[in-house]
FITORLUM-466689 format. One line per 4 residues: number of its first residue (from 1); their letters; for each residue x, y, z of C-alpha. Coordinates in nm, 3 decimals, decimal comma, padded with zeros to 5 digits, m for minus. Example, Ala and Ser with C-alpha at 12.3 -4.5 7.8 and 13.67 -1.06 7.14 Angstrom:
BEGIN
1	AS	01,230 m00,450 00,780 | 01,367 m00,106 00,714
//
This chain:
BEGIN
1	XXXX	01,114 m00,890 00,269 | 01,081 m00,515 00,328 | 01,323 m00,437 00,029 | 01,110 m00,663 m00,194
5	XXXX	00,780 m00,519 m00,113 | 00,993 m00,168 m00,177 | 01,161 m00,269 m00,501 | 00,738 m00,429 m00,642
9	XXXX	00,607 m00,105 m00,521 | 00,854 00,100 m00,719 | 00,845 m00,087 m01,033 | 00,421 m00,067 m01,011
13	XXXX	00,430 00,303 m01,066 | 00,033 00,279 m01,051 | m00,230 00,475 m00,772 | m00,308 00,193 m00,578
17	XXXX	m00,421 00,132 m00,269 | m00,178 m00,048 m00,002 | m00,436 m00,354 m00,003 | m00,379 m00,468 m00,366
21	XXXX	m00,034 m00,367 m00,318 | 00,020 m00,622 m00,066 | m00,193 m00,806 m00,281 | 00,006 m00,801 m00,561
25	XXXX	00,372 m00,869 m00,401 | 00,197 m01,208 m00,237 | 00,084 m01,307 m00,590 | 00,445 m01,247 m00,740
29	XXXX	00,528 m01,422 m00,413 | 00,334 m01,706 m00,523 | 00,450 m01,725 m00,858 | 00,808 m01,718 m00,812
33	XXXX	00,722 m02,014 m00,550 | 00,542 m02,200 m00,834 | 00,771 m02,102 m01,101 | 00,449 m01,994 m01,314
37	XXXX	00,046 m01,999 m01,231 | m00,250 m02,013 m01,414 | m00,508 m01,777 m01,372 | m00,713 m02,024 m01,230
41	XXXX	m00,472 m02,071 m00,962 | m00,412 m01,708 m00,902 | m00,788 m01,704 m00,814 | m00,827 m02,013 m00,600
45	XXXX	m00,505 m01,927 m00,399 | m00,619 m01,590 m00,322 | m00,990 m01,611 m00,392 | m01,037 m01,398 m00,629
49	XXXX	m01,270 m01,287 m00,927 | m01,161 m01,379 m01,233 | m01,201 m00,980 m01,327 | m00,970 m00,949 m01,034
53	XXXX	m00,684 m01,173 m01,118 | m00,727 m01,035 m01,476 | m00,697 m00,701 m01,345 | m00,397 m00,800 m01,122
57	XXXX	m00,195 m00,966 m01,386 | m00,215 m00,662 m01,646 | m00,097 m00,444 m01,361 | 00,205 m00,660 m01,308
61	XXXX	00,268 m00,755 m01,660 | 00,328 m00,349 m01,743 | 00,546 m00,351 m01,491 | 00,731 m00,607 m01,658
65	XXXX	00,738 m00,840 m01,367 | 00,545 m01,093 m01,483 | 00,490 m01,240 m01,864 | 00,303 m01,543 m02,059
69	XXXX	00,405 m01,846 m02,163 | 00,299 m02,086 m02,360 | m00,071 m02,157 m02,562 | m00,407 m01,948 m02,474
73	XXXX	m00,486 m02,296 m02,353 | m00,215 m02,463 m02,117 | m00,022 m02,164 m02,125 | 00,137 m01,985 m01,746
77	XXXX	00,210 m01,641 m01,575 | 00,622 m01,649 m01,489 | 00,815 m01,396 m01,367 | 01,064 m01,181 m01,616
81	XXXX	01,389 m01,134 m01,561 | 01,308 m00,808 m01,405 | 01,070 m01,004 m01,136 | 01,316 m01,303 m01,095
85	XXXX	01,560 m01,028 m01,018 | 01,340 m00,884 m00,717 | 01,418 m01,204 m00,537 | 01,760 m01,290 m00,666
89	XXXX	01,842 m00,955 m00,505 | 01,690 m00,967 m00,163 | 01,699 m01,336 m00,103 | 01,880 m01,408 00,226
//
């Protein structure tokens, strides 16, 4: 899991603190467990504001790890091929 949190970390090229770092890699944790969230869930899983999870998913979405599908209504968070690859390369 160490070469995940690495390979996140690099691709979020932002000055973060470690806390929402480790906050972010359990959300893209999440989601690639899912298979796609909704905000909603982002916030009740980790029990967050909804600024937060807003906040949370732009950060990951310019890292191109995480992209949205579907209508403004029903519509989910999944992972891009560049966050599907984080796992498909580390998975043991």
């Amino acid at each position: 899991n160490e070469a995940i949190n690495e390979a996140i970390n690099e691709a979020i090229n932002e000055a973060i603190n470690t806390q929402v770092k480790e906050r972010l890699t359990r959300e893209v944790k999440y989601i690639y467990q899912q298979g796609g969230v909704t905000l909603s869930m982002l916030m009740t899983m980790f029990e967050l504001t909804r600024t937060t999870a807003q906040r949370d998913i732009r950060l990951l979405k310019k890292a191109d790890i995480v992209k949205f599908t579907g209508s403004n209504k029903s519509g989910i968070y999944i992972l891009t091929h560049k966050g599907s690859e984080l796992f498909s390369k580390f998975k043991t």
